[in-house]
N, C-alpha and C positions, 0 to 999 in steps of 0.2 A: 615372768612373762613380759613382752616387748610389748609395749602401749601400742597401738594402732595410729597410722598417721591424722595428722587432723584430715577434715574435710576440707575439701578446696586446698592443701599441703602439701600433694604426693610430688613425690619426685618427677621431676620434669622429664620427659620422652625427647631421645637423643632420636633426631630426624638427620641427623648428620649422611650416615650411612646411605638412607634413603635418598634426599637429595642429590649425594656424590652418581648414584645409581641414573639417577634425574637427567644429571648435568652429562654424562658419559651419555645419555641417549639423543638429548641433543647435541652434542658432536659427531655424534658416528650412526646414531639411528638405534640404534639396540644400548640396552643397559639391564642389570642385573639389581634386584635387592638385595638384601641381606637375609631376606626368608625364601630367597630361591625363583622367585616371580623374575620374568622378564618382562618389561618395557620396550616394546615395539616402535618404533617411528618416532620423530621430533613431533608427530601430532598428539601423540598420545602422554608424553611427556610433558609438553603445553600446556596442556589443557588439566593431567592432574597436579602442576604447579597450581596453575591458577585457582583451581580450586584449594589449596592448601594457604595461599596467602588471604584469601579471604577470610582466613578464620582469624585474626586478629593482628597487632603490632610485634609478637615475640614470633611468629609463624616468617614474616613477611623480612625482619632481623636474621633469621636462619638462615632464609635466601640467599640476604646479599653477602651473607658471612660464607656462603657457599660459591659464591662468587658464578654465579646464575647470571645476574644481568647481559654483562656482556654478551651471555651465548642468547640470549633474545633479542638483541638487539640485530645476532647477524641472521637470527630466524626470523625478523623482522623485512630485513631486508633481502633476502634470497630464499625463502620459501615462496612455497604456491599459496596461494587464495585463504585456507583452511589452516594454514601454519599463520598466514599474515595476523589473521584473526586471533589466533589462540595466543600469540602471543602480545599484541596489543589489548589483548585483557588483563594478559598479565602487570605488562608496565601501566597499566592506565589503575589497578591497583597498589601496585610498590610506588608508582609518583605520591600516594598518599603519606610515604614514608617522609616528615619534615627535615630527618636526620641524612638521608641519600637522596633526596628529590634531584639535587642536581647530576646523580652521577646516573640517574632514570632518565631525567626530560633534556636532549640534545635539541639543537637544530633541526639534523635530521629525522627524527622521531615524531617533531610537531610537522615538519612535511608530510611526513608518509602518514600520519594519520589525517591530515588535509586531504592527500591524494587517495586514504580510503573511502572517506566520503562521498568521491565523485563516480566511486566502481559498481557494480552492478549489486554486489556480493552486500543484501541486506541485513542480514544478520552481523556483518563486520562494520557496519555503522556506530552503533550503539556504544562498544570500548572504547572509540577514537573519539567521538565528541565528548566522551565523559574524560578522556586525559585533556583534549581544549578546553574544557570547562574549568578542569584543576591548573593546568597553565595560565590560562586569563585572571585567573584570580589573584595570581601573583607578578607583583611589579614587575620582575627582573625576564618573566617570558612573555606579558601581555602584548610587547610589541611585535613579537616572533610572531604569534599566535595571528596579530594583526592583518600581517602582511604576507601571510601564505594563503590563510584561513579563510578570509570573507567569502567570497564566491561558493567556498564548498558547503558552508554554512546555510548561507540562504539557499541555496539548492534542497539540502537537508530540509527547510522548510518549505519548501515548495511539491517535497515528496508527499505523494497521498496512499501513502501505505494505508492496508487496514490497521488496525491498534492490535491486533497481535501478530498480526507478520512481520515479522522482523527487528518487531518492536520500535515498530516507529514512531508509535509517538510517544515512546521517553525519550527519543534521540529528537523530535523536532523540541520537546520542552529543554531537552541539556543543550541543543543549539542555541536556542531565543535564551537561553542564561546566559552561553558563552558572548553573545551579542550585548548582552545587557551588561556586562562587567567590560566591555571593549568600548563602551557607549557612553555612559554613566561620567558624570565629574569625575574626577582622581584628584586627590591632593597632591600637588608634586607635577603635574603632567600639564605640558605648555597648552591652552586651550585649540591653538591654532592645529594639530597633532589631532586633537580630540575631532573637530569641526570637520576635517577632511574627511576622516573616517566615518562618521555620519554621514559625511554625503557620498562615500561609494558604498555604503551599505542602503544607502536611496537607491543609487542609482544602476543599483542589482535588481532592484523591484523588491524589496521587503515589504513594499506597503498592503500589500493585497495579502500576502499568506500570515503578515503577524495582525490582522483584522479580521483574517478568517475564524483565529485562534481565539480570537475576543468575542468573537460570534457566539460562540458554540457554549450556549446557553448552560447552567446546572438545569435539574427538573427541579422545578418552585411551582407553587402554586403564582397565576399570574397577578401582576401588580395590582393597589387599588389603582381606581380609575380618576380619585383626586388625593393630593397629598397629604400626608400626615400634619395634624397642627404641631405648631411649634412646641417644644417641651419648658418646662418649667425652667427658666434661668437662672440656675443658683453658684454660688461661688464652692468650689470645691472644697478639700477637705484639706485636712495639712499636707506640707510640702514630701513628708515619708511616705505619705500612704499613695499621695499622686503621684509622686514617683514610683511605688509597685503597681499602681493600677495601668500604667503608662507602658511598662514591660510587660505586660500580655499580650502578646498576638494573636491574632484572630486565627483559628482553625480553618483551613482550606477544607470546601466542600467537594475535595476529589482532586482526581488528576487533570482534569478539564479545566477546573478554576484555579489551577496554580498554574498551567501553562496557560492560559487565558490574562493571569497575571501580570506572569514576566511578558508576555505578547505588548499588553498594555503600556508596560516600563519602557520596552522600543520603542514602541511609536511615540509617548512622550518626550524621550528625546531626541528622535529624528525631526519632530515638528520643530526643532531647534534649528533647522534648514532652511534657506528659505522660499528650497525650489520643492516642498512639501504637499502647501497649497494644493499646488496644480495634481500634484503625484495623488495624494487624499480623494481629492474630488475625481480625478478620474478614472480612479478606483472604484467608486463608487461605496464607498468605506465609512460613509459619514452615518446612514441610518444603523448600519448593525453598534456602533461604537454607542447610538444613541439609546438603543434599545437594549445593550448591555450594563447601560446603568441603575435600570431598573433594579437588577437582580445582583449587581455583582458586592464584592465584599468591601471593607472602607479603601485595602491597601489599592485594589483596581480601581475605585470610583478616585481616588486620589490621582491617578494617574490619565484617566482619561477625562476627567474634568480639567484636567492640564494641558491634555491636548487640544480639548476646545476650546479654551481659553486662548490658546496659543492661536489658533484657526479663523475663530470667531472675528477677528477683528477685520479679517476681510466683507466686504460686502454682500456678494456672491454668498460666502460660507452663510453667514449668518442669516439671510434668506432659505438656505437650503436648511438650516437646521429648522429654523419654529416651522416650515412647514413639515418635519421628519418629526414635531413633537419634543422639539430640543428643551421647554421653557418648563411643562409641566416633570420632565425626567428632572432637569435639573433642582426644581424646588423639591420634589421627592427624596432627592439626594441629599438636600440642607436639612431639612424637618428633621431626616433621620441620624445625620452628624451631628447635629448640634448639640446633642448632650455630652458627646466628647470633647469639644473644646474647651479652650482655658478661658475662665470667666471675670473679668475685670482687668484695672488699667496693667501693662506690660510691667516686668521688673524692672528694674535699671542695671543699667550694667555694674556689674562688682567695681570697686576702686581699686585701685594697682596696690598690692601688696606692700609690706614693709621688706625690708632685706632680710632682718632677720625672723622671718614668720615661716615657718616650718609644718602650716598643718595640712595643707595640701600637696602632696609631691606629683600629684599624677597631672597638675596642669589642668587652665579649664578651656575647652575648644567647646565654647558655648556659641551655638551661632544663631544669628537674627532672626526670626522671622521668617524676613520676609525673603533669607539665603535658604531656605529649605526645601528651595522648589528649586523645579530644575532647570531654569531658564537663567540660570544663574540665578532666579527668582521666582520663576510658577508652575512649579509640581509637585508631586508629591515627593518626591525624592533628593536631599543633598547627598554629598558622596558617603553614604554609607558604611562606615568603616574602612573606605579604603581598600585597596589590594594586597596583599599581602595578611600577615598578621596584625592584628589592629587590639586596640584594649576598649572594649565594649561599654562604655557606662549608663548607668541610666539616664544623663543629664545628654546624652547622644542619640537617644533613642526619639526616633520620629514620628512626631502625632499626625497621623495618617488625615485622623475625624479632622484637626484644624486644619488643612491643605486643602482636604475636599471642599470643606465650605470656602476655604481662600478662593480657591479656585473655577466652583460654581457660583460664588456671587460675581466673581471678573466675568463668565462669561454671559453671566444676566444682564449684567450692566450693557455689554458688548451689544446684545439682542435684544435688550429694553430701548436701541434707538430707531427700531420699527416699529410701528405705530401695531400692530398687530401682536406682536410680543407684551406689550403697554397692553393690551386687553386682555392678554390671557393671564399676567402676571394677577391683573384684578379677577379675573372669573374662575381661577382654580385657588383662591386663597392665598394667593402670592406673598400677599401687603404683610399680614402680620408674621411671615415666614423669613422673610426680607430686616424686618425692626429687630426680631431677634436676635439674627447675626450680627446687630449693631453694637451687642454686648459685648462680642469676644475682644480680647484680649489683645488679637493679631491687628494690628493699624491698618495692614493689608485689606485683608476682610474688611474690617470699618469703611475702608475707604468704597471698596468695589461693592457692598452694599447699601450704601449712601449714594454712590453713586448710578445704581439698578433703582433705588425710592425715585432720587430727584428726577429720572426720564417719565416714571410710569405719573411721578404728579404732574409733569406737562402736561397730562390730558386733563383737563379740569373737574373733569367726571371721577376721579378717581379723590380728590381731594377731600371727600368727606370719610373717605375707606380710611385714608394715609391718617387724617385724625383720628378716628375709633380705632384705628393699632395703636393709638401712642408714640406717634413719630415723632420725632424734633421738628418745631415749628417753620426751620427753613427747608424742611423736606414737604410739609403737611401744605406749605402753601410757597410753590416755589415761582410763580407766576405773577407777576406784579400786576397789580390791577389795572393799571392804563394799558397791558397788553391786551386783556378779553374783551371781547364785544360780543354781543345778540348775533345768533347763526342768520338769521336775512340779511346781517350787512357786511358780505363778505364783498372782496373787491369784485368787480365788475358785474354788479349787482345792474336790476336793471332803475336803477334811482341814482346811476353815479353819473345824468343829468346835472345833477342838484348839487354836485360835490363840492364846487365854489361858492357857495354859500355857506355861512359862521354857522348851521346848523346841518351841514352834511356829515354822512358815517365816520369823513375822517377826520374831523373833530371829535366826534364823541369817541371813537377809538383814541383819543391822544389826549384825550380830557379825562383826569381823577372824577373832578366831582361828578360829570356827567354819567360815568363808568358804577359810581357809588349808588347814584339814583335807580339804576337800572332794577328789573324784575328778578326772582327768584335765581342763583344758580342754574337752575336746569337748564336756562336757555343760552347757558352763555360756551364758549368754546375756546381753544387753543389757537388763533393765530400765529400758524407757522411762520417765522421769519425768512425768506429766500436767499 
């Protein structure tokens, strides 16, 4: 008796035939099997390709061994509406081929799937942005992609399909990706190149539909109403195990908070423009972005605390935000990163090797700090592995939780020089949330949270808070004592009479001893300097 084949071993299925049947239908419209079935129309032929390469990499090898391609390509281009379509499914699947990609994705092809994007025809959106999405990704077509693409992209997000006609929103989330790998640093890609193309993807109005997308809240139960205390700050664990615990990704709560994600990652680096500002605010983009921090996950808070950060610094912004609630979301945001970060002084960088030292081949592209953000400096994001094929390491892998606090203490600092910010920072627990982040690791951090203490101790009311955290003493008392004086003797008091006499206010404001003798703290205040 003949043994039975293994499981998973049987003789492979010659689709040769079939296909030839295939490939004869789109040429002439009719084609025959090999079991007697005829194949009606180039639509029908289409579409049961397409469905044959999806089943795996030896399926989609058959194809091109069949030499299928080319005839979608001219279905591509001289068919009607429902032929366009069927067969931009298909090549937006064989482009996944690493082996044929180039003799899939032409010139022409990332056209006409740009120009399907702009047709009416919704169901043929969805293949065409997923082949821009597999283009962009790689070096040698990101620029094609570039310079046909933008307009029909941000249109794509601008569509307000429902979620299942047409499927539009995996096509506006596979847009906002194709945007975000056209966006994004590149190693290799002159910055100037990069810089433009942010600003005509500005200047299409991206700001309003990729803020909508950051809008659109997960269901959560809603926030507390004050923040979390800071967590214990302990030094981690060995360098193996914080490297596996560093390669976990946080699981997306759905399709909302992963398109809400990459939304996030545009606007982080469009804020890298710097006609943003204006586009932001007149949007009116600032409270939902504010109110998404709440709830969102580390990789999005990484990213839109980079855009405030980046924001923040105008004046204007910074007004609009604490009265949007900017001060209490953002310490919400530290309290609950903080356990992620790396705790104590920085490494130093490796010594340059021997010549003849052999135990590293793969090279180390370790990078700073403070290059992990996307300002060439502050976001959650450096270039990411790159476009194309990249070699993934763990020591490449980016810690979301340390950017976020990087990045919300810059923009407390930013909003700790309103006097109004400086009380809320004290009235929702701010202080010892603030000295925590003094621990991390990142100099960055250290610095934009030393520098959020030393504003909020300008108020001198706050000075006793900044002690019971355990600040460092030139944060705890940043105020020199010939500066404070007693609240009745402020200038143009009505005793400023008297002022030319050796015992007016403004002597004892300019006098130690006399500043030393004075009553309790409680009465005493900040003398803003003009």
């Amino acid at each position: 008796m003949s043994k039975a084949a293994p499981k998973g071993k049987g003789t492979k299925k010659d689709r040769g035939p079939l296909l030839a049947a295939h490939a004869e239908a789109l040429r002439t419209g009719l084609g025959t099997t090999p079991d007697g079935q005829l194949v009606k129309g180039k639509l029908t032929a289409a579409l049961n390709i397409w469905s044959m390469v999806l089943g795996g990499e030896d399926e989609r090898e058959e194809v091109f061994k069949a030499g299928i391609c080319p005839l979608l390509h001219t279905l591509l281009e001289r068919g009607d509406v429902e032929e366009r379509h069927a067969a931009m499914g298909c090549l937006s699947v064989l482009a996944q081929s690493e082996k044929h990609v180039a003799e899939v994705v032409t010139h022409r092809v990332i056209a006409t799937a740009a120009a399907l994007l702009m047709f009416d025809h919704a169901r043929g959106k969805l293949p065409s942005v997923q082949l821009l999405r597999l283009c962009a990704a790689r070096q040698e077509f990101a620029s094609k992609v570039a310079d046909v693409a933008l307009p029909a992209l941000v249109e794509v997000l601008k569509s307000d399909g429902l979620p299942g006609w047409g499927q539009m929103r995996q096509a506006q989330t596979h847009a906002a990706h194709t945007l975000k790998l056209l966006l994004e640093n590149v190693e290799g890609e002159p910055p100037e190149i990069r810089q433009a193309r942010r600003g005509a993807v500005l200047q299409l109005g991206a700001v309003a539909p990729l803020a909508a997308m950051v809008a659109t809240a997960p269901r959560l139960p809603p926030p507390a109403l004050m923040p979390a205390p800071p967590p214990v700050m302990t030094k981690k664990k060995g360098s193996a195990a914080r490297k596996k615990e560093s390669s976990k990704q946080e699981t997306p709560l759905g399709t909302r908070d992963a398109a809400a994600t990459v939304a996030s990652a545009c606007l982080r680096y469009l804020s890298l423009v710097p006609e943003f500002v204006e586009e932001f605010m007149r949007t009116g983009s600032l409270p939902g972005i504010i109110r998404g921090l709440q709830t969102c996950g580390e990789e999005q808070a990484a990213f839109l605390t980079g855009v405030l950060w980046e924001t923040s610094a105008e004046s204007h912004v910074a007004e609009a935000a604490v009265a949007a609630g900017g001060v209490v979301a953002l310490l919400h945001v530290i309290s609950r990163h903080l356990a992620g970060c790396r705790i104590g002084k920085p490494k130093k960088a490796p010594s340059a090797k021997k010549a003849g030292d052999k135990k590293d081949g793969k090279g180390s592209r370790a990078a700073s700090p403070n290059k992990k953000d996307g300002k060439d400096g502050k976001d959650g994001k450096s270039g990411k592995g790159g476009k194309g094929k990249s070699s993934s390491s763990s020591a490449d892998v980016v810690n979301f939780a340390d950017a976020t606090v990087c990045n919300a203490t810059g923009t407390l600092q930013h909003l700790t020089f309103l006097d109004d910010a400086k009380h809320q920072v004290a009235l929702h627990g701010g202080v010892p949330i603030l000295n925590a982040a003094l621990k991390v690791s990142n100099p960055q951090t250290y610095e934009n949270a030393s520098g959020a203490l030393w504003n909020v101790g300008l108020d001198v009311r706050n000075s006793l808070m900044l002690q019971a955290a355990g600040a460092p003493p030139f944060l705890a008392r940043p105020v020199p004592e010939p500066w404070l004086t007693r609240g009745g003797e402020l200038v143009g008091s009505s005793d400023s009479d008297d002022d030319d006499e050796a015992g007016g206010p403004m002597a004892e404001r300019s006098s130690p001893r006399v500043d030393a003798g004075m009553g309790a703290g409680r009465d005493r205040v900040f003398l803003t300097q003009q």
